[in-house]
Kinemage of the C-alpha trace (Angstrom):
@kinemage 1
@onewidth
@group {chain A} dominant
@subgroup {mainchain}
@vectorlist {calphas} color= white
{ca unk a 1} P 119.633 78.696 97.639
{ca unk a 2} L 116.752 79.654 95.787
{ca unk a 3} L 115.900 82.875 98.310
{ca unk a 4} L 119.064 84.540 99.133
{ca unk a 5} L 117.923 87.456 101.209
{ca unk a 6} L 114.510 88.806 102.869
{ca unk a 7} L 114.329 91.251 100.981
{ca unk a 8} L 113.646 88.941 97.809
{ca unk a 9} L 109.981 89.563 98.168
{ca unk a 10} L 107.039 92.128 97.651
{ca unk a 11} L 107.389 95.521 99.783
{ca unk a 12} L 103.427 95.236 101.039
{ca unk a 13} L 104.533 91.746 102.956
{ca unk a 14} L 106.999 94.620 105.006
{ca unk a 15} L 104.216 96.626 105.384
{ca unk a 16} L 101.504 94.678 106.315
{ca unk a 17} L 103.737 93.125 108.848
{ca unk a 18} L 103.758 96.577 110.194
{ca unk a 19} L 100.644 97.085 110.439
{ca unk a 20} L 99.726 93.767 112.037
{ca unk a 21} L 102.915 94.939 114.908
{ca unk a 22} L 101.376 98.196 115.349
{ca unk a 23} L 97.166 97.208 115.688
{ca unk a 24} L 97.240 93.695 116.282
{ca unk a 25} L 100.631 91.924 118.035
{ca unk a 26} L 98.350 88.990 119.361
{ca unk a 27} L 96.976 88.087 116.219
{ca unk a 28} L 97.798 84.620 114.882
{ca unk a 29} L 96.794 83.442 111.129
{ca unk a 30} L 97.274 80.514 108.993
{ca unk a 31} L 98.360 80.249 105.389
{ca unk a 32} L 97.682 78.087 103.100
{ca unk a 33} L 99.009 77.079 99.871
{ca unk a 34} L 96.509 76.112 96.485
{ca unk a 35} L 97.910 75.027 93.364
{ca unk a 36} L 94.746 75.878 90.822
{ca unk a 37} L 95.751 73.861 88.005
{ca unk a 38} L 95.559 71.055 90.505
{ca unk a 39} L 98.894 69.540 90.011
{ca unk a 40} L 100.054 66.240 90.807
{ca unk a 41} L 103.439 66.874 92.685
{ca unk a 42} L 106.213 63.980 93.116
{ca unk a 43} L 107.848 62.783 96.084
{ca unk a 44} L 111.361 64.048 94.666
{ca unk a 45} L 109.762 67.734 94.331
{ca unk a 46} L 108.485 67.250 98.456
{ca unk a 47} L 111.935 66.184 99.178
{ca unk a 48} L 113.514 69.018 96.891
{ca unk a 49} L 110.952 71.593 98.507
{ca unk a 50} L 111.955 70.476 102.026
{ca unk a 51} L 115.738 70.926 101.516
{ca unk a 52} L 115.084 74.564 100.296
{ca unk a 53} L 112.883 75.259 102.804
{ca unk a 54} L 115.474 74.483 105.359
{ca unk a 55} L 118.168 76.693 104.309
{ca unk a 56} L 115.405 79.139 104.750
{ca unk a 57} L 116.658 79.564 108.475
{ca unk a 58} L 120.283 81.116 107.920
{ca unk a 59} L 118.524 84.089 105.787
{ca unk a 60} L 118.911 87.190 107.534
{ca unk a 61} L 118.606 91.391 106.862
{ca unk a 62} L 122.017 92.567 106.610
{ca unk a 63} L 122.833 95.677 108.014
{ca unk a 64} L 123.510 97.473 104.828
{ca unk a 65} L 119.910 95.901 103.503
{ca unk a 66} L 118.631 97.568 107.169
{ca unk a 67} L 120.046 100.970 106.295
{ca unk a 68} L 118.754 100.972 102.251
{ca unk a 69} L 115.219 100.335 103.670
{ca unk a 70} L 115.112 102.571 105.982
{ca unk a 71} L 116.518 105.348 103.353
{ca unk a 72} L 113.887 104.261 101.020
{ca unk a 73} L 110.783 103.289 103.169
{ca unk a 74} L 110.256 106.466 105.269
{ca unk a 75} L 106.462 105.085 106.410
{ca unk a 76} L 108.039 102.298 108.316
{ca unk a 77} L 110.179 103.454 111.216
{ca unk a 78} L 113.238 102.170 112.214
{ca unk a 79} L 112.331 100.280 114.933
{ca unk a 80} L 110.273 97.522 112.540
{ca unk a 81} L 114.034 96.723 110.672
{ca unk a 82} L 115.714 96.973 113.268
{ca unk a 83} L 113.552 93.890 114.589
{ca unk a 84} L 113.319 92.294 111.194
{ca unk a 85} L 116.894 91.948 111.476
{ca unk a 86} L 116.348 89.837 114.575
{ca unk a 87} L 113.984 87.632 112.769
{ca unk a 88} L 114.427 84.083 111.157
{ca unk a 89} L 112.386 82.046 109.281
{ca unk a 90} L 111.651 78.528 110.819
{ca unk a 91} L 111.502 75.743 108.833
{ca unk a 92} L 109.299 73.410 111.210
{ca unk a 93} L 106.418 76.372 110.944
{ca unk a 94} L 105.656 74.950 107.365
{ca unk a 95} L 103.992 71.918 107.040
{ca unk a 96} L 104.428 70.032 104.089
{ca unk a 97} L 102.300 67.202 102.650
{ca unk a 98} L 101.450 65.299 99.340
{ca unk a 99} L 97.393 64.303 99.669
{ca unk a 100} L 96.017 61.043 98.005
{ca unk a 101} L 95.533 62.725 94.740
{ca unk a 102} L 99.123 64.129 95.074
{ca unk a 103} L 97.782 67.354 95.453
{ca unk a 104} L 100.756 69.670 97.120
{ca unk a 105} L 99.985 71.128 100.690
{ca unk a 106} L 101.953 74.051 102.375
{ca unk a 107} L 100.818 75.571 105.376
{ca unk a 108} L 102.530 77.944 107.863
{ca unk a 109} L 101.053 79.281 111.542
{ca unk a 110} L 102.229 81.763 113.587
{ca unk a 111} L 101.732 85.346 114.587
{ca unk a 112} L 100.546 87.180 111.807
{ca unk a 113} L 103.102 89.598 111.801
{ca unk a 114} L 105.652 86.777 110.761
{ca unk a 115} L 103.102 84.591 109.323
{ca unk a 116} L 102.914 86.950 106.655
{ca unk a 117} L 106.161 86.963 105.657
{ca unk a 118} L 106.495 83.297 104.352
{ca unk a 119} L 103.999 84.111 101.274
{ca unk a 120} L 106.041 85.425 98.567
{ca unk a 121} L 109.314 83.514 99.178
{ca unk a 122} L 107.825 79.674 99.413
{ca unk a 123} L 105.330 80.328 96.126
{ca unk a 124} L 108.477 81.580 94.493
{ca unk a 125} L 110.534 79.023 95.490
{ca unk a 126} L 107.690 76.165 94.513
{ca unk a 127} L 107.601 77.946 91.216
{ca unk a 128} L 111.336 77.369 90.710
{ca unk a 129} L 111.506 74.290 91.504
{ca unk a 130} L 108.723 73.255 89.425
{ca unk a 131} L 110.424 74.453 86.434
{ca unk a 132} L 113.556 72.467 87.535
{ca unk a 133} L 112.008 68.951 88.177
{ca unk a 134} L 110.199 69.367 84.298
{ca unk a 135} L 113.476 70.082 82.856
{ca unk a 136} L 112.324 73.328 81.755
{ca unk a 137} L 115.182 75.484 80.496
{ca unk a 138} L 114.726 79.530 80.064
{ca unk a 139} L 116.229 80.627 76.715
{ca unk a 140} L 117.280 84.216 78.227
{ca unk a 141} L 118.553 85.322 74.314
{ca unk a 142} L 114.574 84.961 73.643
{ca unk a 143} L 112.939 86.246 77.175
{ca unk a 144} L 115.170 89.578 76.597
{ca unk a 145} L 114.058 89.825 72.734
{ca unk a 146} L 110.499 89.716 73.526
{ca unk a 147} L 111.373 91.469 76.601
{ca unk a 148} L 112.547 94.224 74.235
{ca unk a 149} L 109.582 94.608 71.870
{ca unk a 150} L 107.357 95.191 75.309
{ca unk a 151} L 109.588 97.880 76.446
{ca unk a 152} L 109.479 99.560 73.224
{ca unk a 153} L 106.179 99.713 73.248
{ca unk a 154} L 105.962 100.948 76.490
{ca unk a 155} L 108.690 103.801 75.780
{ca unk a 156} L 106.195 104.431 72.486
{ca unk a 157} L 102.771 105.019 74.376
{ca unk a 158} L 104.378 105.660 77.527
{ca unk a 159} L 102.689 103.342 79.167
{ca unk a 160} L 103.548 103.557 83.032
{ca unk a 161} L 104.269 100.154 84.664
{ca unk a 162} L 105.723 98.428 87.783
{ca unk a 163} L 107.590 94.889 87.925
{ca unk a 164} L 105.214 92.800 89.986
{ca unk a 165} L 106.606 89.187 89.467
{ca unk a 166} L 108.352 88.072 92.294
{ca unk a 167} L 105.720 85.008 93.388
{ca unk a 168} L 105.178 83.212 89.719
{ca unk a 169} L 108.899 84.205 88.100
{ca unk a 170} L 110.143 81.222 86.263
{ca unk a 171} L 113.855 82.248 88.919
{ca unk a 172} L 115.968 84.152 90.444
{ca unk a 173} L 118.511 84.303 88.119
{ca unk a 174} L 115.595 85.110 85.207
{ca unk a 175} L 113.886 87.848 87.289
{ca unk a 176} L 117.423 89.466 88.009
{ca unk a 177} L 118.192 89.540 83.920
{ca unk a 178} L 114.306 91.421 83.340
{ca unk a 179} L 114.567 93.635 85.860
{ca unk a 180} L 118.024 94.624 84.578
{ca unk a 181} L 116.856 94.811 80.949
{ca unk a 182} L 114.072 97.131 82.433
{ca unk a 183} L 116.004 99.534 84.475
{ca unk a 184} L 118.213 99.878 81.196
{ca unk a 185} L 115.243 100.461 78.420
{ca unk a 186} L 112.242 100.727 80.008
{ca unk a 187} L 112.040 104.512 80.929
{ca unk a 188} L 108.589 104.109 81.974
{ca unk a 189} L 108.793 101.568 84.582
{ca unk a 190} L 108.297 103.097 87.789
{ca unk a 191} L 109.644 100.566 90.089
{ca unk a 192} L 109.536 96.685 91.221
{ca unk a 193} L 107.640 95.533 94.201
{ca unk a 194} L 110.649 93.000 94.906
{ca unk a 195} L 112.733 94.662 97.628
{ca unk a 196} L 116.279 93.023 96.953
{ca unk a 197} L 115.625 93.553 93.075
{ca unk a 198} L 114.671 97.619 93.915
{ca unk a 199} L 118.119 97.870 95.848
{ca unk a 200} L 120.284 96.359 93.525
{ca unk a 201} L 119.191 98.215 90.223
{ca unk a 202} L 118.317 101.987 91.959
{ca unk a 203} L 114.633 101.607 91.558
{ca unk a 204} L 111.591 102.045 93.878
{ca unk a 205} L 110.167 99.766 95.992
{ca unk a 206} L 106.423 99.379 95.370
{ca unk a 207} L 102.988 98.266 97.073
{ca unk a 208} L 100.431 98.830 99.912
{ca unk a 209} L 98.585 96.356 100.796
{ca unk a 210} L 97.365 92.566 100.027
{ca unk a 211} L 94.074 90.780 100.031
{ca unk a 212} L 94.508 89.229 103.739
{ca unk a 213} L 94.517 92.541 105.137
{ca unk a 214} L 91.226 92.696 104.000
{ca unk a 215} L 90.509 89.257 104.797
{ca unk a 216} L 91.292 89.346 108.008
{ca unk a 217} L 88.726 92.401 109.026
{ca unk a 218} L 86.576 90.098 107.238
{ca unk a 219} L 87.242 87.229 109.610
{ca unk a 220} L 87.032 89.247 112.440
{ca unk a 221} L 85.009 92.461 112.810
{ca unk a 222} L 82.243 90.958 109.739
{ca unk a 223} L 82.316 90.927 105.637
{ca unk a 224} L 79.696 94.136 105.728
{ca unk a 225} L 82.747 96.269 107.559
{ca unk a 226} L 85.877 94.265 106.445
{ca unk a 227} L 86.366 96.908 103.606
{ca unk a 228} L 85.610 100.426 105.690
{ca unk a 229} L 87.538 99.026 108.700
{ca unk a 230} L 90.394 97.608 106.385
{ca unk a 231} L 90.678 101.390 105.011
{ca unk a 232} L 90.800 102.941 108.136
{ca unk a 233} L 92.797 100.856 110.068
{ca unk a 234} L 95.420 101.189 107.145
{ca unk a 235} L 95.351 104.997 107.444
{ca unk a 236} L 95.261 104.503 111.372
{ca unk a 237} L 98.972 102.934 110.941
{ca unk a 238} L 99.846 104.604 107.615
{ca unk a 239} L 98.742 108.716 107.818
{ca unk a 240} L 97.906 108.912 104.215
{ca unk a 241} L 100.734 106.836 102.813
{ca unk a 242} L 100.759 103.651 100.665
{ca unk a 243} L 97.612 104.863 99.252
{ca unk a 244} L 96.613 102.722 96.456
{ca unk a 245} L 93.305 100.629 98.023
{ca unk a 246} L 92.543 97.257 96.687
{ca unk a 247} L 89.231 96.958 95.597
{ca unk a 248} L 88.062 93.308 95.073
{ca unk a 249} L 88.656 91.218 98.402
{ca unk a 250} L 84.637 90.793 98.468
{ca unk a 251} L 83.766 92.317 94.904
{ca unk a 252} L 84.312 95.599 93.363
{ca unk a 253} L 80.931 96.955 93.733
{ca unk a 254} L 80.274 96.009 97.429
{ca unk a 255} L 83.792 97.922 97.308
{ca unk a 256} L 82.450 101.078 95.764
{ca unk a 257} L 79.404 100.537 97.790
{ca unk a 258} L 81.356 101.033 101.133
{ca unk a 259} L 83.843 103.426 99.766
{ca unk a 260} L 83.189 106.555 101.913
{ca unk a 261} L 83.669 110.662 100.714
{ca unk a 262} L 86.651 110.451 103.016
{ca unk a 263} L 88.510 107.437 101.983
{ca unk a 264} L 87.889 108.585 98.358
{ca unk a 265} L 89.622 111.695 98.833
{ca unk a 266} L 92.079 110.172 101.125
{ca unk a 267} L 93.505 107.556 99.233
{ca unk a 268} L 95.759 108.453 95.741
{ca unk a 269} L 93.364 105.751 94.019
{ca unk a 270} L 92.578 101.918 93.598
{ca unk a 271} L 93.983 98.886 92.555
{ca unk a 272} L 91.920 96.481 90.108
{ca unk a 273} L 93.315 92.566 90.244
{ca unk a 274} L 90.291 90.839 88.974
{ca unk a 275} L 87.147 91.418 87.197
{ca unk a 276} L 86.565 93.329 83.587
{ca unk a 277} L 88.952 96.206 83.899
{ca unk a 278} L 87.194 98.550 81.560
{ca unk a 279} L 83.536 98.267 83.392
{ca unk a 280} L 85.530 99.178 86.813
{ca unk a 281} L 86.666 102.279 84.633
{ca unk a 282} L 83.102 102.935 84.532
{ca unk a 283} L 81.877 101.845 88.198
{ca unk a 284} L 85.073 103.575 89.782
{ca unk a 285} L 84.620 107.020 87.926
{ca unk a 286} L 81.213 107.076 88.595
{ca unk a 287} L 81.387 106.776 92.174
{ca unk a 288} L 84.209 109.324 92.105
{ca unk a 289} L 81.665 111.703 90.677
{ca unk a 290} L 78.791 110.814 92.999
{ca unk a 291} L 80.524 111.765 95.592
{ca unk a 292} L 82.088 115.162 94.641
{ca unk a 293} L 85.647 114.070 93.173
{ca unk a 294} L 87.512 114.875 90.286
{ca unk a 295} L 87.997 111.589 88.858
{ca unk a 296} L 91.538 113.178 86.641
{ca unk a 297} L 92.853 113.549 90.049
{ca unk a 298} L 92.883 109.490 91.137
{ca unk a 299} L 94.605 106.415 89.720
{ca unk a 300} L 93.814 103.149 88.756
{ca unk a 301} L 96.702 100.517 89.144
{ca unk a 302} L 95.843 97.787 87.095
{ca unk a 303} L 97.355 94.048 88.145
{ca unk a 304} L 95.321 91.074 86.424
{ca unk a 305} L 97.232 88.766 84.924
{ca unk a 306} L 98.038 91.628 82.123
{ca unk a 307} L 100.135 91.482 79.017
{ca unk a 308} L 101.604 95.078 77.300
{ca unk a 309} L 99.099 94.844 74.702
{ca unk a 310} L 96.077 94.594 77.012
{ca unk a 311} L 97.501 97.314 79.271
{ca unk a 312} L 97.940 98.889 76.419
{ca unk a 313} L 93.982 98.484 75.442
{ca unk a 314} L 93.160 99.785 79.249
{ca unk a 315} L 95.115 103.035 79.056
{ca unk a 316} L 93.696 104.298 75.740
{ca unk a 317} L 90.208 103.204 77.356
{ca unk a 318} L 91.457 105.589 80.657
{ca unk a 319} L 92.106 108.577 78.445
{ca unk a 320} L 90.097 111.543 79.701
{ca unk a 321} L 88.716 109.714 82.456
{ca unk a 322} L 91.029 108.682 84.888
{ca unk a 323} L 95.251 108.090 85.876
{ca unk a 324} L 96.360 104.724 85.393
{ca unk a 325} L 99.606 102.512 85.898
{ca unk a 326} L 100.059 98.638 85.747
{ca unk a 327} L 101.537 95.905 87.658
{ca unk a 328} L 102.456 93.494 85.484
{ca unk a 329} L 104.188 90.384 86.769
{ca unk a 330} L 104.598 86.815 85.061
{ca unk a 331} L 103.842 88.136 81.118
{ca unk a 332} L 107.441 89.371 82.291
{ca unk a 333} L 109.426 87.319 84.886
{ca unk a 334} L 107.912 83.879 83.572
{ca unk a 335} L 107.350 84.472 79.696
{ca unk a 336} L 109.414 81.802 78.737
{ca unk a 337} L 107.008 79.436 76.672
{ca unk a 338} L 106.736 77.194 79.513
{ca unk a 339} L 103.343 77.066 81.226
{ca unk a 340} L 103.489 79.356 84.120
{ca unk a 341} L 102.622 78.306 87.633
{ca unk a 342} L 98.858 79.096 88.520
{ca unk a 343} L 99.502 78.862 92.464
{ca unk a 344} L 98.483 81.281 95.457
{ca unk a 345} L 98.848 81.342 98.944
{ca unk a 346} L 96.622 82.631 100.845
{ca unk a 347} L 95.123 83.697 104.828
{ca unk a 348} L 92.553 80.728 105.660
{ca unk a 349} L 92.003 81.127 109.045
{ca unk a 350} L 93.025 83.680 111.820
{ca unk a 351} L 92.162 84.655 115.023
{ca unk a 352} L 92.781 87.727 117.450
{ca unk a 353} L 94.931 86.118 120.412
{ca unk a 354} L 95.298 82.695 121.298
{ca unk a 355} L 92.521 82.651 123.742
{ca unk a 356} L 89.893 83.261 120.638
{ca unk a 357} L 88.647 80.553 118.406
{ca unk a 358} L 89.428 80.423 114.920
{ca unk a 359} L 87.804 82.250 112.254
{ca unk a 360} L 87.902 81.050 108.511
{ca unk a 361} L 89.220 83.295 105.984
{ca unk a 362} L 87.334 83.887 102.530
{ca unk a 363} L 88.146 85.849 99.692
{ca unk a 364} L 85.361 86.727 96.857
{ca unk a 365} L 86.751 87.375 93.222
{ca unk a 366} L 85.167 88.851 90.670
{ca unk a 367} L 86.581 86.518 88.337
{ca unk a 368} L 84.647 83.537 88.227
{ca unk a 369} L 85.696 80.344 90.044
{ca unk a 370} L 88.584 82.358 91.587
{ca unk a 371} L 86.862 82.518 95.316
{ca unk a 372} L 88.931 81.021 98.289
{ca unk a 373} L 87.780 80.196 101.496
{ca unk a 374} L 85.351 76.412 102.223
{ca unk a 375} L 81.779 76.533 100.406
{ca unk a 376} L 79.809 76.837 103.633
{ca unk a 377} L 81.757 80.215 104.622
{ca unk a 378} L 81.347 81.525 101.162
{ca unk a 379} L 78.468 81.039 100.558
{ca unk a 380} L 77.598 82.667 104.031
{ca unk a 381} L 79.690 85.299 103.040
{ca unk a 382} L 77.901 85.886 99.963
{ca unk a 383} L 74.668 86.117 101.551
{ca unk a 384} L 75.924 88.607 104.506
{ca unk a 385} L 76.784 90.840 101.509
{ca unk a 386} L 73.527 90.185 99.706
{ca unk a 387} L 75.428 88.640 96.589
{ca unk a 388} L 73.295 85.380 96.649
């Protein structure tokens, strides 16, 4: 079995389950899978995929899992892992298909408060696999020596970063080996946002929250109040904690744009996943200052596809200005000199109880050719916001 336990995935698909329990049981959401190389997938990695997918079922929170979460996570009560121990993943929920251009299709309906949970395990499952059907074979002797030169540079500059590679990693067994490298070397890394990994090796469980949540208040309540109603809804459920906001669901700037004096001060800082990291700097300080804050007193967690040396490049940039940390995922769980996987899986479509129709889900990036949702919805998305 590729995933083991639930808690081999990211700590924010815990707590936006929560939050979806706690402000909106009814709500039901679809995810769907996109592979954005465009891969052609073979019937032998659909059958593969299916088999995995069906031992899904017998994985289960163990009671001594229940009782290191609840230890560890003191925002979520009891009560949620005490039901998550009650939960199982159901393999006829995912629907799996090859298209005529053998174009891989995953999708999984439910209540969003389960619906949310599939995410991180099938992409990192697909990712596996995908590196077992091309014969790809991880050289761990190398992945540790490279693995080695970015900790030291870390330890040198000491540059603070998380372990964010749970949904790309090239496997389990190579994640385990990093992760144990880093709790070993690394003495800035801060913590992993894998849940099973952050157990096992004494380290903290990171995250807040993911795109959808934001996608979501899109969908439903309209794109000029997804971000203010995201924020407060979070805080609604949350009291201050998990407060890193992520800034890009529908741009950075109609982000700062909404960001109120209260949220500001509210929430510890911001997390930056697309764009040019260095003119958010700018943008993000600024509106600190316009609006009365101390900009020495927030963070910026950085998560873009980065490498050391590039996080590197940011923090020196930071200096004076503003905190920083970085999640850095596949540069270290799949930097194995194979290709990694370039797939997501994301909230399409969602409504508030069954009764309602559906709503499509869109997400605007402010990297270039990296929006999701159909082109009718974003480009009506992008005119609500005046982007177009």
């Amino acid at each position: 079995m590729i995933i083991r336990t639930i808690l081999d995935t990211d700590l924010y698909k815990f707590t936006t389950s929560y939050a979806y329990i706690k402000l909106f049981p009814y709500a039901i959401g679809t995810f769907s899978f996109k592979d954005r190389d465009g891969t052609e997938y073979s019937d032998e990695f659909v059958e593969r995929l299916r088999t995995e997918i069906s031992q899904l079922s017998h994985v289960a929170l163990t009671e001594k899992e229940l009782e290191y979460m609840i230890k560890n996570c003191r925002f979520l009560p009891r009560v949620y892992w005490e039901w998550l121990s009650s939960f199982r993943f159901q393999p006829e929920k995912i629907e799996i298909r090859l298209d005529e251009n053998r174009q891989l299709h995953i999708e999984v309906n439910d209540y969003l408060y389960k619906a949310t949970l599939y995410e991180v395990p099938l992409l990192a499952i697909v990712s596996e696999i995908k590196n077992q059907s091309s014969g790809n074979v991880a050289n761990l002797e190398d992945i540790l020596y490279k693995l080695s030169e970015k900790t030291e540079l870390s330890n040198k500059h000491q540059l603070l970063f998380s372990e964010f590679g749970t949904r790309r990693r090239f496997s389990f067994d190579v994640q385990n080996q990093v992760i144990g490298h880093l709790k070993q070397t690394a003495h800035y890394c801060i913590g992993t946002s894998n849940c099973h990994f952050a157990m096992k090796y004494g380290m903290k469980p990171m995250g807040t929250h993911p795109h959808e949540w934001f996608m979501f208040h899109g969908a439903q309540f309209g794109y000029k109040h997804a971000n203010y109603m995201a924020l407060e809804n979070w805080v609604n459920v949350y009291d201050g904690d998990l407060g890193i906001a992520l800034s890009d669901t529908y741009t950075s700037a109609i982000f700062l744009s909404n960001l109120s004096r209260k949220q500001a001060k509210l929430f510890d800082g911001v997390r930056c996943d697309s764009g040019d990291e260095f003119r958010f700097i700018d943008q993000l300080t600024a509106r600190y200052k316009e609006l009365g804050i101390d900009p020495t007193t927030k963070t910026i967690v950085f998560s873009n596809a980065l490498d050391f040396d590039k996080a590197l490049d940011i923090q020196e940039y930071c200096q004076g200005k503003i905190r920083c940390s970085f999640g850095i995922g596949t540069n270290l769980t799949n930097d194995t000199g194979f290709k990694p996987s370039n797939i997501v899986m994301k909230l399409s479509q969602c409504k508030m109880n069954m009764n309602q129709e559906w709503r499509e889900c869109v997400k605007l990036s402010d990297d270039i050719g990296k929006h999701i949702g159909s082109p009718e919805e974003v480009r009506a998305c992008l005119y609500d916001l005046r982007l177009e």
